[in-house]
GUPALUM-314541 format. One record per residue: residue in one letter; x, y, z of N, C-alpha, C in turn; chain; residue number from 0. Coordinates in pm, whole numbers, m for minus. Atoms other than C-alpha are relative to their C-alpha. Last residue first. Example, Ala and Ser with C-alpha at 12.3 -4.5 7.8 and 13.67 -1.06 7.14 Angstrom:
// GUPALUM-314541
(site 'S' (m82 m119 m6) (1367 m106 714) (m77 109 73) 'A' 1);
(site 'A' (89 m119 0) (1230 m450 780) (90 120 0) 'A' 0);
***
This chain:
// GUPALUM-314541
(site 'X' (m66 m171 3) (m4053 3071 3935) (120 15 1) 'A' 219);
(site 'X' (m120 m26 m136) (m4168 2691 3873) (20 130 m50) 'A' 218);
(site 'X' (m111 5 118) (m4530 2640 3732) (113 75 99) 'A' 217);
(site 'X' (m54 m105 m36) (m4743 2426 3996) (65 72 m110) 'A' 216);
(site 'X' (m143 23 m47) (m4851 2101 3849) (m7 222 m12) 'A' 215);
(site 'X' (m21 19 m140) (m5235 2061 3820) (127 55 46) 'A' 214);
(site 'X' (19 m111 m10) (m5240 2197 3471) (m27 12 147) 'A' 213);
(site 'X' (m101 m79 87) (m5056 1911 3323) (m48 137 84) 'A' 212);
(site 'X' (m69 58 m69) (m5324 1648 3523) (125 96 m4) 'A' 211);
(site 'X' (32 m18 m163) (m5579 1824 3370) (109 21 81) 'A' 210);
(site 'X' (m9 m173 m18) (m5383 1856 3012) (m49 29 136) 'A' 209);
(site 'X' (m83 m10 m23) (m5367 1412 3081) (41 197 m12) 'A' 208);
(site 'X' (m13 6 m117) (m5725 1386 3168) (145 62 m15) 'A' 207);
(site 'X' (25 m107 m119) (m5777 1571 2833) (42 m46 150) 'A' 206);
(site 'X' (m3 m179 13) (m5580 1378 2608) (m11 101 110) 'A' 205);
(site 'X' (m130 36 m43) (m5673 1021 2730) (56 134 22) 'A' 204);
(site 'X' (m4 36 m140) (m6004 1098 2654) (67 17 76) 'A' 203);
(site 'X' (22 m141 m78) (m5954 1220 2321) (m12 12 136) 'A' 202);
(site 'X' (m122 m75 3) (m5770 900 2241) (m76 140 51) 'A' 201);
(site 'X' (m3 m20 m117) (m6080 646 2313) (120 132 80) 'A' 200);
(site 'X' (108 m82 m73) (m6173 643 2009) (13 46 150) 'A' 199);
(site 'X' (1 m94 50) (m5828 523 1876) (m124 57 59) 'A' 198);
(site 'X' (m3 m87 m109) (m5809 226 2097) (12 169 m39) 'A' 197);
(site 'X' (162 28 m87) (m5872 8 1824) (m29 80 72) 'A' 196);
(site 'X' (146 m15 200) (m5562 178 1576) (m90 m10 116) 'A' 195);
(site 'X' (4 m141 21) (m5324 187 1885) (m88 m12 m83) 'A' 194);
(site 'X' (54 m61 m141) (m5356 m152 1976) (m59 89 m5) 'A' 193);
(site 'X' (135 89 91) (m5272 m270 1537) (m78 65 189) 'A' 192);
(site 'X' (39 m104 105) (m4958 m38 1636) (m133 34 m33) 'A' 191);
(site 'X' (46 m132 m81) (m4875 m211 1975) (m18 135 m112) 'A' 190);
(site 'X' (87 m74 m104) (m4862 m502 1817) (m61 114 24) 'A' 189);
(site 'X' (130 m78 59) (m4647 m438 1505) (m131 m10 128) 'A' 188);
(site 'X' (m16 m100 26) (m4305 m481 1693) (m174 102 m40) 'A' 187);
(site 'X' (m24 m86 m197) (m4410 m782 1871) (m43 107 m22) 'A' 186);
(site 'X' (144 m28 m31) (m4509 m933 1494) (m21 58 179) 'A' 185);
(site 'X' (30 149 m83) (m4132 m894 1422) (m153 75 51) 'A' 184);
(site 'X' (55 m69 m130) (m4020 m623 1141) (m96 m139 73) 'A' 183);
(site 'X' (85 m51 3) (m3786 m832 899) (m79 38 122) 'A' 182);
(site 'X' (136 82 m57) (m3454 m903 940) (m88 79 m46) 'A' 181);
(site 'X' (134 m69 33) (m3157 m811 731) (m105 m100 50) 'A' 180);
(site 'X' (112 114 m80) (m2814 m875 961) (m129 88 m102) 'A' 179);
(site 'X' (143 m1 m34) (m2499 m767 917) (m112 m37 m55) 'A' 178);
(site 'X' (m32 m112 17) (m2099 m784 1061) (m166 52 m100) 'A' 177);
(site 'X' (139 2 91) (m2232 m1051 1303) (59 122 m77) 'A' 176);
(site 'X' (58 m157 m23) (m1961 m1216 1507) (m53 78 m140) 'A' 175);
(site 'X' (94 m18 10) (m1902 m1568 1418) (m68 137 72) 'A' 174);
(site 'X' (1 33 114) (m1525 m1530 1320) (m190 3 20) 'A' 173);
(site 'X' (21 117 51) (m1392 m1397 1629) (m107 m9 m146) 'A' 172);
(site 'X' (133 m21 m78) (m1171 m1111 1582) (m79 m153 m28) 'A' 171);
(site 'X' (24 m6 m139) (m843 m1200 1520) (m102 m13 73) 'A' 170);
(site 'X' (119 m32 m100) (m841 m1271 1151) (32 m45 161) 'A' 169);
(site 'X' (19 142 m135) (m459 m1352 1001) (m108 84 88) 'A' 168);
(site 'X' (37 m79 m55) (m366 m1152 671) (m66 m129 96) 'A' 167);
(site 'X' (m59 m56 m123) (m145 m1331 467) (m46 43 120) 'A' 166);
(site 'X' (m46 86 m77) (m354 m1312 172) (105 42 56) 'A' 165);
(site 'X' (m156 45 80) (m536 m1056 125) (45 m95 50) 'A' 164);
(site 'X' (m50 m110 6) (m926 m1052 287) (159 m62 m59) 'A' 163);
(site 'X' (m116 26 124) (m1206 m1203 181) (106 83 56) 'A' 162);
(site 'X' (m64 m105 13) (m1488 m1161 495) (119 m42 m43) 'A' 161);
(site 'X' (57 8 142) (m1752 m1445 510) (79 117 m54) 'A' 160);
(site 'X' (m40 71 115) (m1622 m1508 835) (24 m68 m155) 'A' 159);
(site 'X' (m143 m47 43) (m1636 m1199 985) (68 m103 m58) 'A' 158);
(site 'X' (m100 m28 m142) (m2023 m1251 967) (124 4 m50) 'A' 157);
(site 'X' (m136 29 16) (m2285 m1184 723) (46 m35 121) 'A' 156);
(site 'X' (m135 m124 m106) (m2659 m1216 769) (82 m44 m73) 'A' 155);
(site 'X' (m105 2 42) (m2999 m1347 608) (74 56 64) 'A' 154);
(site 'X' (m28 94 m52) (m3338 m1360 719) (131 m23 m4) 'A' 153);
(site 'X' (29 33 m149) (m3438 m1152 482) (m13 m141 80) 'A' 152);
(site 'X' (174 38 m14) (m3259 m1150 159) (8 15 139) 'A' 151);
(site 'X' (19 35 m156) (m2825 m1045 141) (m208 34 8) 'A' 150);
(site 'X' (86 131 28) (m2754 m1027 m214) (m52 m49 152) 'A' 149);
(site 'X' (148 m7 140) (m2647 m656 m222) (m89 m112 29) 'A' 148);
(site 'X' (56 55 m81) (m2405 m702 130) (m174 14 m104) 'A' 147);
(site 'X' (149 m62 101) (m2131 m589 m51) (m65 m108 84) 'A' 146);
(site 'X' (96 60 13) (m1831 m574 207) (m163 6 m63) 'A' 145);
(site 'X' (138 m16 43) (m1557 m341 174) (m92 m119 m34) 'A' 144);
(site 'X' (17 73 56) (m1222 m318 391) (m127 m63 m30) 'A' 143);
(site 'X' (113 64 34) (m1056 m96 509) (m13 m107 m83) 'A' 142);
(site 'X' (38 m136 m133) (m689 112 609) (m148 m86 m39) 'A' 141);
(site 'X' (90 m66 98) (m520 m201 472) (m67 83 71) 'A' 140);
(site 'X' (129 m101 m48) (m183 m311 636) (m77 46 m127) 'A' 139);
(site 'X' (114 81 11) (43 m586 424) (m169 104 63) 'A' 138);
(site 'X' (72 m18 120) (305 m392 444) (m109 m53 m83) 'A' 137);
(site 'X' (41 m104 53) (310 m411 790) (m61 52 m131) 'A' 136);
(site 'X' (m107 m95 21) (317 m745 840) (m32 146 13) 'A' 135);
(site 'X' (m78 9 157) (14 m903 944) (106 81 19) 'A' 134);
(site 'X' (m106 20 22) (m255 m941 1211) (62 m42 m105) 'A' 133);
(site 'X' (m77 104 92) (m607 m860 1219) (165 m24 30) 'A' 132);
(site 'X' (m136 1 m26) (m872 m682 1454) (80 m140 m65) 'A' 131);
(site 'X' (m105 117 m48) (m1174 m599 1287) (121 m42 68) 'A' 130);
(site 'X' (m143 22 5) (m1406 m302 1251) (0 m144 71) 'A' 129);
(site 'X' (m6 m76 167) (m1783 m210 1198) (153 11 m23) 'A' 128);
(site 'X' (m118 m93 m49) (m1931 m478 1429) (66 63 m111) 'A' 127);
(site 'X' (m76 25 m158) (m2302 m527 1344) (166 80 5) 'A' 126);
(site 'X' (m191 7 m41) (m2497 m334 1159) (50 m76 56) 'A' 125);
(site 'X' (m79 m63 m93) (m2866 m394 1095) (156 m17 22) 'A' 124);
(site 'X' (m109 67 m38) (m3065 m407 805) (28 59 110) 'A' 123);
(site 'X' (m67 m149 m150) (m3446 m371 859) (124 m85 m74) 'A' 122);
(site 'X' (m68 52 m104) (m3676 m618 524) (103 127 97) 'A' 121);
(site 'X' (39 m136 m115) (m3928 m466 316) (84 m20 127) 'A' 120);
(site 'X' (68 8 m81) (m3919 m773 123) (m37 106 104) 'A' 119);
(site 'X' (154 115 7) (m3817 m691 m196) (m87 m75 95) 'A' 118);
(site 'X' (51 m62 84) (m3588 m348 m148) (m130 m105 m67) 'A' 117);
(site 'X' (26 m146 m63) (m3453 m455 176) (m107 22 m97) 'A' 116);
(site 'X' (145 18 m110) (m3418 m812 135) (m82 142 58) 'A' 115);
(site 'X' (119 12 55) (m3218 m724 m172) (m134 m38 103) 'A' 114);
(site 'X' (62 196 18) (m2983 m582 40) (m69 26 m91) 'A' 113);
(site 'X' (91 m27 m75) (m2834 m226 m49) (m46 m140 m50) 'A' 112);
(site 'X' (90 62 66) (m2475 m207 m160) (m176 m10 147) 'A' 111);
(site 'X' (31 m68 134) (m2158 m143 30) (m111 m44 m29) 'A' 110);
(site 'X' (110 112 20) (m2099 m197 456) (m20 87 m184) 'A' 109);
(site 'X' (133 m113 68) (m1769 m71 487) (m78 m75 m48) 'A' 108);
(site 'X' (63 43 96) (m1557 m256 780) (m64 118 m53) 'A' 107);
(site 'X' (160 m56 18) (m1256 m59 920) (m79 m60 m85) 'A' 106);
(site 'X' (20 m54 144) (m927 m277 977) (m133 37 51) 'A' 105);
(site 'X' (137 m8 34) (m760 m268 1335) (m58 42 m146) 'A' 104);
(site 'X' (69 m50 23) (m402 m415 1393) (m156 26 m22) 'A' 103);
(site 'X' (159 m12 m50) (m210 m634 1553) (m51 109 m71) 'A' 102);
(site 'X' (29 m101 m108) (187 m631 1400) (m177 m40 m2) 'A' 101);
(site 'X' (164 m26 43) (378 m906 1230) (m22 75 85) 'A' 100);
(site 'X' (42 70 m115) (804 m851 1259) (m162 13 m44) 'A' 99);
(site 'X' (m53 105 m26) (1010 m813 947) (m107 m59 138) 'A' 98);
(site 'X' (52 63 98) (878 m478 814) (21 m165 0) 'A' 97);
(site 'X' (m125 90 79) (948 m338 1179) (m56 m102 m116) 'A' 96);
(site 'X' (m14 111 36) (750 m71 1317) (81 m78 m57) 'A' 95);
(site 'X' (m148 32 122) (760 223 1523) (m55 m130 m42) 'A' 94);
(site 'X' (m76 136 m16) (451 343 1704) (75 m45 m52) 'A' 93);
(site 'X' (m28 39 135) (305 697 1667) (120 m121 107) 'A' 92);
(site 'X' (m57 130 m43) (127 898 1941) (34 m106 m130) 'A' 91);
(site 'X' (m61 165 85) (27 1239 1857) (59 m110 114) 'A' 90);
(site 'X' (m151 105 m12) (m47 1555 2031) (m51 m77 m51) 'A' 89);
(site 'X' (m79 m29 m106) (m287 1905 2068) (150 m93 m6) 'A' 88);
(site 'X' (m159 184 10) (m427 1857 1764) (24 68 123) 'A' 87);
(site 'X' (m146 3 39) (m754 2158 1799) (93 m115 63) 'A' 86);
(site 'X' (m29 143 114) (m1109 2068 1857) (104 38 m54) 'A' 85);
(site 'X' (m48 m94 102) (m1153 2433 2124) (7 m93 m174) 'A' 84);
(site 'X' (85 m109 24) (m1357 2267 2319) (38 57 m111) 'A' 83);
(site 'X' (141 31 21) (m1226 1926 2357) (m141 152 m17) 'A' 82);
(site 'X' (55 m121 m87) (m904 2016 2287) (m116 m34 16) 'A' 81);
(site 'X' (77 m117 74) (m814 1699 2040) (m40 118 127) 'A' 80);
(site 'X' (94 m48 m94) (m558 1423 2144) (m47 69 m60) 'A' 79);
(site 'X' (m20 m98 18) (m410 1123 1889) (m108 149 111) 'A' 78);
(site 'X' (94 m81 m76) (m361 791 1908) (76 149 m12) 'A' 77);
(site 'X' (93 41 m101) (m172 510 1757) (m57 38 69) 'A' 76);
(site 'X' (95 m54 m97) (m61 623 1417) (m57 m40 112) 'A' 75);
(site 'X' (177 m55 27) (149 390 1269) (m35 50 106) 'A' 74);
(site 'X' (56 m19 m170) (552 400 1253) (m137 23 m45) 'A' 73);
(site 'X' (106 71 36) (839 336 956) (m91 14 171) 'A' 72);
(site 'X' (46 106 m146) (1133 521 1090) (m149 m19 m73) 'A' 71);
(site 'X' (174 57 37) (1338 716 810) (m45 m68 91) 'A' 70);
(site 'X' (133 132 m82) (1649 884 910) (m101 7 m24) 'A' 69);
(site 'X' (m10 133 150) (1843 1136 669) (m36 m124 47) 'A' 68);
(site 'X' (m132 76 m34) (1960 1368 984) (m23 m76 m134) 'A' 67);
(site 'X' (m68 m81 73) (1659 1600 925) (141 m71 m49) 'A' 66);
(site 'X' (m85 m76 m59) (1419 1306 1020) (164 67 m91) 'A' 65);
(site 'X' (m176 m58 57) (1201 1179 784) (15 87 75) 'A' 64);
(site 'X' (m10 m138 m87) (852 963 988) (166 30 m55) 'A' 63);
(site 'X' (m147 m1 m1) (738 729 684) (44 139 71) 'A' 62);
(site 'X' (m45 m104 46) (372 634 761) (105 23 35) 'A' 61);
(site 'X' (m188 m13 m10) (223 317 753) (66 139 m49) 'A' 60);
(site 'X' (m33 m43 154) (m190 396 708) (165 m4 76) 'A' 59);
(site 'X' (m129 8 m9) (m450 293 992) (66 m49 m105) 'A' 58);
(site 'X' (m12 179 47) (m818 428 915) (180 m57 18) 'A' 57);
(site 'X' (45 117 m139) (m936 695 1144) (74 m130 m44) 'A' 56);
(site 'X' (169 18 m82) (m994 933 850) (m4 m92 115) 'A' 55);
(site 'X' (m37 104 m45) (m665 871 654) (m179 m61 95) 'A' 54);
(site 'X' (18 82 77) (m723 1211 484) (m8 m177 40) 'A' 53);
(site 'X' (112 1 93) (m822 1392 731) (20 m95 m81) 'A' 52);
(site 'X' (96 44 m63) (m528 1277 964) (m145 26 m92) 'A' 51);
(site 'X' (m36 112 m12) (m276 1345 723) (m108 m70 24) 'A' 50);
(site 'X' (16 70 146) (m357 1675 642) (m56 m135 m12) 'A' 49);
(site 'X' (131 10 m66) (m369 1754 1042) (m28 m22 m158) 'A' 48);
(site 'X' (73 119 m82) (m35 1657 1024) (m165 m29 m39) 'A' 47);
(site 'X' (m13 105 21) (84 1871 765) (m68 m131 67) 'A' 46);
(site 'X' (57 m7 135) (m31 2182 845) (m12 m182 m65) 'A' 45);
(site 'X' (157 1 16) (69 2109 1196) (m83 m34 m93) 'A' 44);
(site 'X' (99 m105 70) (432 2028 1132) (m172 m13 17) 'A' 43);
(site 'X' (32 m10 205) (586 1720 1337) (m86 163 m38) 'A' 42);
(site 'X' (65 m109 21) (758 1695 1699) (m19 28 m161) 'A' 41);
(site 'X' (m10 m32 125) (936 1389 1853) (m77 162 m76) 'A' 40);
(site 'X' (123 m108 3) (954 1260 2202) (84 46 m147) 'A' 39);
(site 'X' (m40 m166 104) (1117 926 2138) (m58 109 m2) 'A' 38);
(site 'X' (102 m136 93) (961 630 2324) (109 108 m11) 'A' 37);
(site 'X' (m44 m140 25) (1101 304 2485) (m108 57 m57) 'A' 36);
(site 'X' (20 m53 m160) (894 m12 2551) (83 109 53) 'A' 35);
(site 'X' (m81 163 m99) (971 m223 2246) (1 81 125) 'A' 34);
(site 'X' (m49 139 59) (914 107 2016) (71 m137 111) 'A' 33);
(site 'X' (m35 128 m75) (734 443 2055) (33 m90 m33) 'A' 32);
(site 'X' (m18 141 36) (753 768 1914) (15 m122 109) 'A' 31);
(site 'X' (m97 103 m75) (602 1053 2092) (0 m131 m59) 'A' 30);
(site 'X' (15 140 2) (468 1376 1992) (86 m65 29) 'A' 29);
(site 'X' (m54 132 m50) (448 1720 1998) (m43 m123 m12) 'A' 28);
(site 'X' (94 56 m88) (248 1953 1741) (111 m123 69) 'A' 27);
(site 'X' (m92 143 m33) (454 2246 1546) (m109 m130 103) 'A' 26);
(site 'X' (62 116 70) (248 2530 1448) (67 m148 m47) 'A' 25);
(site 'X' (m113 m35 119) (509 2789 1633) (m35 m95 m118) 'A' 24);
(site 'X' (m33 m142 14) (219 2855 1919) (109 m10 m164) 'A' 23);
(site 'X' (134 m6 75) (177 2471 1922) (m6 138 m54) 'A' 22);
(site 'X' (m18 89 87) (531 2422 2047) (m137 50 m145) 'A' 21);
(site 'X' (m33 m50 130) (515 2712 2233) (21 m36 m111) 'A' 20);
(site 'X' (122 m103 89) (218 2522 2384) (68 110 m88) 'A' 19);
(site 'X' (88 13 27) (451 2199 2468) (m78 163 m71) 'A' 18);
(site 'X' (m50 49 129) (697 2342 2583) (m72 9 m48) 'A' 17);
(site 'X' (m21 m162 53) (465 2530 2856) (100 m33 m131) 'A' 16);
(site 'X' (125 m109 105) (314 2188 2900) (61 136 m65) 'A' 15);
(site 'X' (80 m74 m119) (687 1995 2983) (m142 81 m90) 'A' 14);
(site 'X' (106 49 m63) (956 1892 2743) (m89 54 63) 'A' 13);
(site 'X' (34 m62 m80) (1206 2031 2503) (m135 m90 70) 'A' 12);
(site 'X' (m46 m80 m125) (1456 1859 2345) (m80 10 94) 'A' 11);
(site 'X' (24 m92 m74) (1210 1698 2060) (64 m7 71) 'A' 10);
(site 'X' (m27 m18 m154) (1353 1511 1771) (m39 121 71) 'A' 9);
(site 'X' (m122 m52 m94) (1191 1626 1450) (21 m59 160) 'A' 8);
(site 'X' (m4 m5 m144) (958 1520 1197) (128 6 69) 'A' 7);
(site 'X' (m122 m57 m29) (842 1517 825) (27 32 189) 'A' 6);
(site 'X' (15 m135 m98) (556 1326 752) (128 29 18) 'A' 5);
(site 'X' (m77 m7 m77) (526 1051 451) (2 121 65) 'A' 4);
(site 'X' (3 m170 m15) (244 870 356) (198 68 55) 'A' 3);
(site 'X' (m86 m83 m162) (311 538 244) (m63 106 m11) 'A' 2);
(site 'X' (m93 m149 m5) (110 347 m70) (6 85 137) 'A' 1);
(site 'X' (84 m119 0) (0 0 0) (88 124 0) 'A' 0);
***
């Protein structure tokens, strides 16, 4: 899969007030990690926050170039946001090794619209909308798309009906539901076919309940 690559710097400086001239000079700290070390590091804003749009959540091998003429292969593993303000505050980025397998999470995309939908009137429902896999690195896929066109009512997928490259080694378990077209259950329609009979009786209901509404004190 095609790299991204970010440009990045050993960080010196530590501490919050680092930190915010950091942000102040549109720089965003961060911290490499690898085998139970870490690297404080520091990348371009502009850039980053590129990155992250485009990638959307989905995990993407990206080539961290240091000024020195060092490359470090490393995925995204978390990232903070201001919660008011929704500005980067920091990064977290993991080193990798094209030699060792790594855990990862792929994003399912549900494609296509059942046919149980459009000829029986059938509900889909979601199930889980990511996986956890293992593989090399270069082997990472930021998703991975499931047509779910031919899927009638009564019908499901699960993560075992899920193609993926070879190499790639499912984690998650295998009968977990990624989804499901049922049709509406005669429970559901009950209390519809209730409502219809009990329709004369709705003005009734109405007024005791504006009584009852006009009993209550109003607060000052």
């Amino acid at each position: 899969m095609e790299r991204i690559t970010l440009k990045a710097e050993k960080r010196p400086e530590a501490g919050k007030g680092a930190a915010r001239t950091l942000r102040r000079a549109s720089m965003i700290p961060a911290v490499l990690y690898r085998a139970g070390g870490s690297l404080p590091i520091k990348l371009q804003k502009p850039e980053l926050i590129k990155f992250l749009k485009q990638t959307s959540g989905e995990m993407v091998i990206v080539n961290l170039q240091f000024p020195e003429g060092e490359t470090r292969l490393a995925l995204l593993k978390d990232y903070q946001v201001d919660p008011v303000r929704r500005e980067l505050l920091h990064t977290d980025f993991f080193e990798v090794s094209l030699k060792e397998p790594i855990k990862v999470t792929v994003a399912v995309h549900i494609k296509g619209e059942p046919i149980g939908i459009k000829r029986d009137g059938g509900i889909l429902t979601h199930g889980v909308s990511q996986i956890e896999v293992e593989c090399l690195p270069d082997q990472v896929i930021g998703h991975v798309d499931v047509d779910v066109s031919p899927l009638g009512a009564g019908q499901s997928l699960h993560v075992s009906d899920i193609k993926l490259p070879e190499g790639m080694k499912v984690l998650t378990h295998k009968e977990e539901a990624i989804a499901i077209v049922s049709l509406p259950s005669m429970a559901e329609e009950a209390p519809a076919a209730a409502a219809a009979e009990g329709a004369a009786a709705e003005p009734e209901v109405i007024k005791k309940g504006k009584e009852k509404e006009e009993a209550v004190p109003a607060k000052k």
